[in-house]
C-alpha positions as CSV (number, residue, x, y, z in Angstrom):
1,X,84.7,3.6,154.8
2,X,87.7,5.4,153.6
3,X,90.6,6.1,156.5
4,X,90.9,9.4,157.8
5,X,88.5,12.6,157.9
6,X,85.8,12.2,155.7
7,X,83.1,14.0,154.3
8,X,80.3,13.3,151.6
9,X,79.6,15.8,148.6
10,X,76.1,16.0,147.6
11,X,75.6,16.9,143.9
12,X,72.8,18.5,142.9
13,X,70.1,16.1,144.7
14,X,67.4,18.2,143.3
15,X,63.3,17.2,142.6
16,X,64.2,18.6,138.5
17,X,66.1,15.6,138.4
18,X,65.0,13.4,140.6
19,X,61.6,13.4,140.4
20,X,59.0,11.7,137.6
21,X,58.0,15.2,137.5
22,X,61.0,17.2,137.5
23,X,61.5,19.2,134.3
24,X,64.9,17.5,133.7
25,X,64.3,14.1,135.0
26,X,67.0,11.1,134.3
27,X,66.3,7.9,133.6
28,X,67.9,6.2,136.7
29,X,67.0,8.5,139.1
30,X,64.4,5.2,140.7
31,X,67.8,3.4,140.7
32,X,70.1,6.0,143.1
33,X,66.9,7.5,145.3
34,X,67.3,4.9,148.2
35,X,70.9,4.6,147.7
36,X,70.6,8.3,148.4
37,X,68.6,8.1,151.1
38,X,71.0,5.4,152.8
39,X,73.9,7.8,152.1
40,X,72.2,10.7,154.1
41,X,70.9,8.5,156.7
42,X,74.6,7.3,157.1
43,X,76.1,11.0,157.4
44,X,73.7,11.9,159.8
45,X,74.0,8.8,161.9
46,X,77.9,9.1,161.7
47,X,78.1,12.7,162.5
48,X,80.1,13.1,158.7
49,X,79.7,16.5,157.6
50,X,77.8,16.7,153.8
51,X,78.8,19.4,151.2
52,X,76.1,19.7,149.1
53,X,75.8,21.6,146.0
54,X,72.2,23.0,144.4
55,X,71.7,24.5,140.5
56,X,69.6,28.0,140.7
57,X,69.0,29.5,138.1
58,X,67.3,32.6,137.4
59,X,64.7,32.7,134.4
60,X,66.8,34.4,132.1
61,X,70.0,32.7,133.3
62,X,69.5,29.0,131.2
63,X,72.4,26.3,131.0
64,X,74.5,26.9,128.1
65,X,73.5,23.2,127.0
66,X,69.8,23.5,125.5
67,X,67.9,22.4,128.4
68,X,64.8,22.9,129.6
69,X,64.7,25.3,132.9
70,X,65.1,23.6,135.5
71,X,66.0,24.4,139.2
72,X,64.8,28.2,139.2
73,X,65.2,30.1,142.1
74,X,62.3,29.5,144.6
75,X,61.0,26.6,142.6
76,X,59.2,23.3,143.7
77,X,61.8,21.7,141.1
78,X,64.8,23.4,143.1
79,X,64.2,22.1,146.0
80,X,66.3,18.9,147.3
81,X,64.6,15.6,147.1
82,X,63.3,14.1,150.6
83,X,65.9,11.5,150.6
84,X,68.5,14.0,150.7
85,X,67.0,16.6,152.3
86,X,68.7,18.2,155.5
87,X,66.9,20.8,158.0
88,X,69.0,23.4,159.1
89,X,71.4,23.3,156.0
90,X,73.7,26.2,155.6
91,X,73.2,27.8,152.4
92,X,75.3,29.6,150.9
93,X,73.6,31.6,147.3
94,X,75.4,32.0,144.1
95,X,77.5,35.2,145.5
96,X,76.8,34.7,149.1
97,X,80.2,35.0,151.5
98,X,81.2,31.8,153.9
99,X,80.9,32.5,157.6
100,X,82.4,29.5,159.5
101,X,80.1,28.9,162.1
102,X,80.9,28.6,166.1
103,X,83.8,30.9,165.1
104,X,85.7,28.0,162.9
105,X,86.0,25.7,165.4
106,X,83.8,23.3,164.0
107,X,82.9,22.7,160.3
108,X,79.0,22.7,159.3
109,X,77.1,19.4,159.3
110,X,75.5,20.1,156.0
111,X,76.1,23.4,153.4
112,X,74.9,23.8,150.5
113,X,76.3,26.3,147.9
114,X,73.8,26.9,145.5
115,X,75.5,27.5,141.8
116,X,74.7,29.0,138.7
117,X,77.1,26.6,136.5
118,X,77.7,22.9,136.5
119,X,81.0,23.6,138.5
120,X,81.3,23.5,141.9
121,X,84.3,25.6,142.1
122,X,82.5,28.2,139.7
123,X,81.1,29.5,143.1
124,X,83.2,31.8,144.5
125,X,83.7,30.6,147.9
126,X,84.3,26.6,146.6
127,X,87.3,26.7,147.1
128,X,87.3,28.3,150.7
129,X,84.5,26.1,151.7
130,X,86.5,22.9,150.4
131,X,89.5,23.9,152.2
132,X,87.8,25.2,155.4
133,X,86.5,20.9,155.2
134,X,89.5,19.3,154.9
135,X,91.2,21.7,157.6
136,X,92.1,18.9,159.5
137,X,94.4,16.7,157.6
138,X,94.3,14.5,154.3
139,X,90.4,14.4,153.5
140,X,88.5,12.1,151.5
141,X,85.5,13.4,149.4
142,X,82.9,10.7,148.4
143,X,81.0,12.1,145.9
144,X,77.3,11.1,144.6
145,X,74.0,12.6,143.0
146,X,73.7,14.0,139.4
147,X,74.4,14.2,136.8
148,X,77.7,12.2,136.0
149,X,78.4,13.7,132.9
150,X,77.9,17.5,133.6
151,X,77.8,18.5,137.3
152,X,79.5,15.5,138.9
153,X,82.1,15.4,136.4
154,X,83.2,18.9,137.5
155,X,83.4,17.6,140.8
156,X,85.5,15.4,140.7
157,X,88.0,16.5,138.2
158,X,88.0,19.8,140.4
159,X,88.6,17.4,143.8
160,X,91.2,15.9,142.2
161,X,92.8,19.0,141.0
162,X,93.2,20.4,144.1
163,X,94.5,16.9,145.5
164,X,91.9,15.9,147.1
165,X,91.4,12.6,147.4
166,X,88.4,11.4,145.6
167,X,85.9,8.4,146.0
168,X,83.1,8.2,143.4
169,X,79.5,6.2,144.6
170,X,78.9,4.3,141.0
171,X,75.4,3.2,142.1
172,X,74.3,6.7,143.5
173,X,75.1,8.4,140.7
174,X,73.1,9.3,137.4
175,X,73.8,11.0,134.1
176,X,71.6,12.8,131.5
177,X,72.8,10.7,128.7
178,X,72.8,7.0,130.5
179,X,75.1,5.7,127.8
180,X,77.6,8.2,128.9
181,X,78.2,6.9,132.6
182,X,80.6,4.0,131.9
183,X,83.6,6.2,130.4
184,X,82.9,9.0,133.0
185,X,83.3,6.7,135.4
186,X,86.7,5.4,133.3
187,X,87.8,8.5,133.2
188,X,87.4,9.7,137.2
189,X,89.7,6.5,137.2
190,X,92.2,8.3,135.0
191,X,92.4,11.6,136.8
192,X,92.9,9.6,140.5
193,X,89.1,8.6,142.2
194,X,88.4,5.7,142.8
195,X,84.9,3.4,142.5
196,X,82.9,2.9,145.6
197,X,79.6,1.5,146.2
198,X,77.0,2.7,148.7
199,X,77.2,-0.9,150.5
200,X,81.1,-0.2,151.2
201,X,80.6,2.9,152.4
202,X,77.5,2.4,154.8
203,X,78.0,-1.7,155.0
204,X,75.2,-4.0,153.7
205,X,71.6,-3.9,153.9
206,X,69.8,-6.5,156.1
């Protein structure tokens, strides 16, 4: 585990992509699902607070890319997968205003702002909601979920942007194109996050 305050960033962990079928399945989502699931375990076990973001989309809203629809709003396909799924998550829609809970004193166990674009920071309280995270001192953000080469991407070039430090999971993450993942993950490298792997951050299995 990284030094310092931590917290985990949850990318679009949604049944459309993680499910067999989801209308915008990837190929590797078998692969990540139980390093998800150990992931989200760990947070909860650990008390490390999870910023987690969610696509929703209206019908007439699409990607720009040419998808299929996927993740419309009140869907069975918008819906987080059980691995990563959190009762009691904060959610925060596409235009909805952050209200620090318990009066700011404490930050939220799990949000999730839902989004209309790949970008996290598109939502207009990102950045608010980042900084309200990392209000107590230098804050690692250890990113995982999909996909690497749209929604992930924007997350951690955004992170790092802002200075954030950033620590990428390489084996909980997945992209639409699989042949794409190696230089996304090269080029994280480039803008300042580092690799990680879901065994250094929650310790071996068995």
């Amino acid at each position: 585990m990284p030094a310092g305050p931590v917290v985990f960033v949850d990318i679009d962990t949604q049944r459309d992509f993680l499910d067999p079928r989801g209308s915008l399945h990837l190929s590797a989502s078998e692969e990540i699902r139980p390093n998800l699931a150990r992931l989200t375990t760990f947070a909860r076990d650990r008390d490390i607070p999870v910023l987690a973001t969610a696509c929703s989309h209206e019908p007439d809203q699409p990607d720009p890319e040419p998808f299929p629809p996927h993740c419309l709003v009140d869907s069975k396909g918008a819906e987080r997968i059980e691995e990563t799924r959190w009762p009691g998550s904060l959610v925060l829609a596409p235009d909805g205003a952050f209200e620090p809970p318990h009066g700011g004193e404490t930050v939220p166990s799990h949000l999730t702002l839902q989004k209309r674009k790949y970008d996290l920071f598109s939502h207009p309280e990102a950045d608010r909601v980042v900084s309200f995270y990392s209000k107590s001192g230098p804050t690692t953000f250890v990113v995982y979920g999909v996909a690497t080469d749209y929604c992930v991407g924007c997350a951690v070039r955004g992170l790092r942007e802002r200075g954030h430090r950033v620590r990428v999971v390489t084996d909980a993450v997945a992209a639409v194109e699989p042949a794409t993942l190696p230089g996304a993950l090269d080029e994280f490298e480039k803008v300042g996050a580092e690799r990680t792997t879901t065994d250094a951050i929650c310790g071996p299995q068995g």
